[in-house]
N, C-alpha and C positions, 0 to 999 in steps of 0.2 A: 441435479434438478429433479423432484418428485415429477411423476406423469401427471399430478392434477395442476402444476406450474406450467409444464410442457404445453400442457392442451388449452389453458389460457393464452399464453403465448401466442399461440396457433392463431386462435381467435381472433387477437389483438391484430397482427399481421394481414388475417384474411378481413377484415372490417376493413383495414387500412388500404385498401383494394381500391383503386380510382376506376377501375369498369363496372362497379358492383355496383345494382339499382336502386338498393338498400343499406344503410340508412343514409336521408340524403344532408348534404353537408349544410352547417349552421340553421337548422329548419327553426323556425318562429316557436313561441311556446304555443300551445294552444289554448283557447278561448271558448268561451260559454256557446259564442256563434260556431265554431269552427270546429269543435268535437269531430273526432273522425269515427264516421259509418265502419261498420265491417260488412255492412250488405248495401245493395241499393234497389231501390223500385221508382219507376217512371209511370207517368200518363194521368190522365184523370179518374173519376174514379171508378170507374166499371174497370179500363183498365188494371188500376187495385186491384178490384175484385177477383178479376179473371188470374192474373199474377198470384195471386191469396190461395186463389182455389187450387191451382197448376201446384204449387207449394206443396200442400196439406195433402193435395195424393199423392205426390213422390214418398208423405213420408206414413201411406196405408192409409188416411183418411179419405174421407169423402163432403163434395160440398155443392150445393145450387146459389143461382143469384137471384133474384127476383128485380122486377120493378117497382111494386109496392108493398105495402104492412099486410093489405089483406091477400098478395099472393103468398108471400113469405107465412103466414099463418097455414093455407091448404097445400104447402110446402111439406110444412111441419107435421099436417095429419097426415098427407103419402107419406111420407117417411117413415112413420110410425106405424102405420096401416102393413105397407113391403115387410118392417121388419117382424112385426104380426104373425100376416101370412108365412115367415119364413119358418117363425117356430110352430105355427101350428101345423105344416108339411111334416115338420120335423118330428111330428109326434104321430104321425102317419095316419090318424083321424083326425074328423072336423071334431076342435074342441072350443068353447064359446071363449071371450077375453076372463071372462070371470074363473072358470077352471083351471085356465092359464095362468091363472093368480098375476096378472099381469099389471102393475101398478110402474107410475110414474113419477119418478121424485124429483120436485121443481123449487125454483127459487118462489117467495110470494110473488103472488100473479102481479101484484101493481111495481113490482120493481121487472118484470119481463118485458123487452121493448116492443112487444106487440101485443096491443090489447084485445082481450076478448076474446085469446086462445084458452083459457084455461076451463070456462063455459063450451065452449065449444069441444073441449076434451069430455068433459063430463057428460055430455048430448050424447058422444060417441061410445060410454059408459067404460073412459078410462078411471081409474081408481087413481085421485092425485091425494099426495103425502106432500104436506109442505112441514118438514120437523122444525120446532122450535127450540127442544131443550134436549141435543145429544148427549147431556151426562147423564140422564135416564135411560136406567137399561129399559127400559118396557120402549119405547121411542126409537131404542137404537134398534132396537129387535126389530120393529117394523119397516127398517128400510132396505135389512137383509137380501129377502128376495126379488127387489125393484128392479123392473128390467132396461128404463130406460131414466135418464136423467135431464132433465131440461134447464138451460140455465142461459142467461145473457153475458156479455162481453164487459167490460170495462174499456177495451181497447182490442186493436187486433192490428199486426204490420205481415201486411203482402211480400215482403223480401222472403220472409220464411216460414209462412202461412202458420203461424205462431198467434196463438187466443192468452190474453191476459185477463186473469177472473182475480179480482179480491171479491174472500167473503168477509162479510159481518153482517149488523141486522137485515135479517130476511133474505140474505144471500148466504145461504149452509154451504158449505164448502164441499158437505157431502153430495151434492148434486153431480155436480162433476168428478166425482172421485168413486164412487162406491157401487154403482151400477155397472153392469156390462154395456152399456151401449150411452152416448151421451151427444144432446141435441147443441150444439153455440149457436146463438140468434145474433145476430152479428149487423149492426144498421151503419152501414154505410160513412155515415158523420165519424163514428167511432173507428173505421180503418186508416191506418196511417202505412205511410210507404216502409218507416222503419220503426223500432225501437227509439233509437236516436230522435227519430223528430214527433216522438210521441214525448220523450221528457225533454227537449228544448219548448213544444208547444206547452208544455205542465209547467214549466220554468218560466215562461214569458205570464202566464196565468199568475202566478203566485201562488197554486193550491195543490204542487207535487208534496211537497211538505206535511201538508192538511190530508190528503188522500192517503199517502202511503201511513198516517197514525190513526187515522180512522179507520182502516181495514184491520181486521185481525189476522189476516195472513194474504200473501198476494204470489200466484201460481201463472208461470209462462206454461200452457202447453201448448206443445208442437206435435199431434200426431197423437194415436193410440197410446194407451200405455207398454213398453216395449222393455224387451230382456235377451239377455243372445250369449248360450254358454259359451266356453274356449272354442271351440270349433265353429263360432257365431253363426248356430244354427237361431234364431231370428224365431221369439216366443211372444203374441200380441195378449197381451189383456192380465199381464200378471201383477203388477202393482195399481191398477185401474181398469178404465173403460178400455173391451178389445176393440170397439169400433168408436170411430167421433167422426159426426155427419154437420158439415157450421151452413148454416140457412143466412145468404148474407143477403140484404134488402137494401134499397134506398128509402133513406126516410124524410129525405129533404119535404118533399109536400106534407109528412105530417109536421116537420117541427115548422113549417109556415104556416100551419093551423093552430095550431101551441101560440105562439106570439099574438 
């Protein structure tokens, strides 16, 4: 008997285990309803939130909740303002945003789920880049040294504080991808407890289908972008953004206004 026979064997006998918890005897097939989770998350939705956010720092990010659109907006400028300040320390004199060459590359402001941020960046005399046409080098040049990236969610599940972004029109995929430092604006309506019951609710919809051909690419991240040689010494910001800050809001009172 070859040792790759032996060790099925083995197998065969250790499954056939009557104390063993796994796998259990004659189970059902599974079902559209009945998909099994690999995570779970409970409560309504601040508790979401809070669970989302607890998440997203175990894995180095950082995140706030708000109560409404317009705190969730002066969210967004401390945020940007702290990280500001941090490189201007860093430069061990006071140098103004513009020396700083400090520019902000965002999705178009009207697909951002909070209106009236992007005026309000500009009052503050940030430089926003919204690229349209990344096959042009002169365009792609210009996003080079962007220091911070703004973008909204498509979705977001609290088990493992995990941001779903498809881009296509007016959502650059390079927002999230190419800057050191990157903002998720995160409303509330769009957090779900899991994965799973983000595409059971797109399934019950009819336009998982529709969404995932419309996008041109569609990106779970979890966390900084991360890298960890043999000795998993633990490297943040090497294939993306070293830092991601998600600004989550409730937007129930605006989409009651919307209607």
């Amino acid at each position: 008997m070859s040792s790759r026979d032996e060790i099925l064997n083995r197998l065969r006998r250790t499954l056939k285990r009557y104390d063993l918890r796994f796998p259990p005897e004659n189970p059902p097939p599974l079902t559209a309803e009945t998909r099994m989770a690999v995570t779970q998350a409970e409560g309504d939705r601040w508790a979401l939130a809070e669970r989302f956010g607890q998440e997203l720092k175990k894995l180095h990010g950082s995140y706030s909740i708000l109560e409404t659109v317009a705190e969730a907006r002066m969210a967004v400028i401390a945020q940007l303002l702290t990280w500001l300040q941090e490189d201007q320390a860093a430069r061990r004199t006071k140098v103004s945003i513009q020396e700083l060459d400090w520019n902000l590359l965002l999705w178009e402001p009207e697909t951002l789920p909070i209106p009236g941020l992007a005026p309000a960046l500009k009052d503050l005399d940030f430089r926003l880049i919204v690229p349209q046409d990344l096959q042009d080098p002169k365009e792609r040049e210009t996003i080079y040294p962007v220091r911070v990236g703004i973008t909204g969610a498509d979705a977001a599940f609290a088990s493992t504080g995990t941001i779903l972004v498809a881009a296509g029109p007016g959502k650059s995929r390079a927002a999230s991808l190419t800057p050191l430092r990157h903002i998720a604006l995160i409303p509330l309506s769009r957090l779900y407890p899991t994965v799973e019951s983000w595409l059971t609710e797109r399934r019950k919809e009819g336009d998982l289908t529709d969404f995932l051909r419309e996008s041109a690419n569609v990106v779970l991240i979890s966390g900084p972008s991360k890298s960890a040689d043999i000795e998993m010494n633990l490297t943040l910001g090497v294939h993306g953004p070293q830092q991601i800050h998600a600004v989550l809001f409730d937007d129930l009172e605006a989409l009651i206004k919307a209607r």
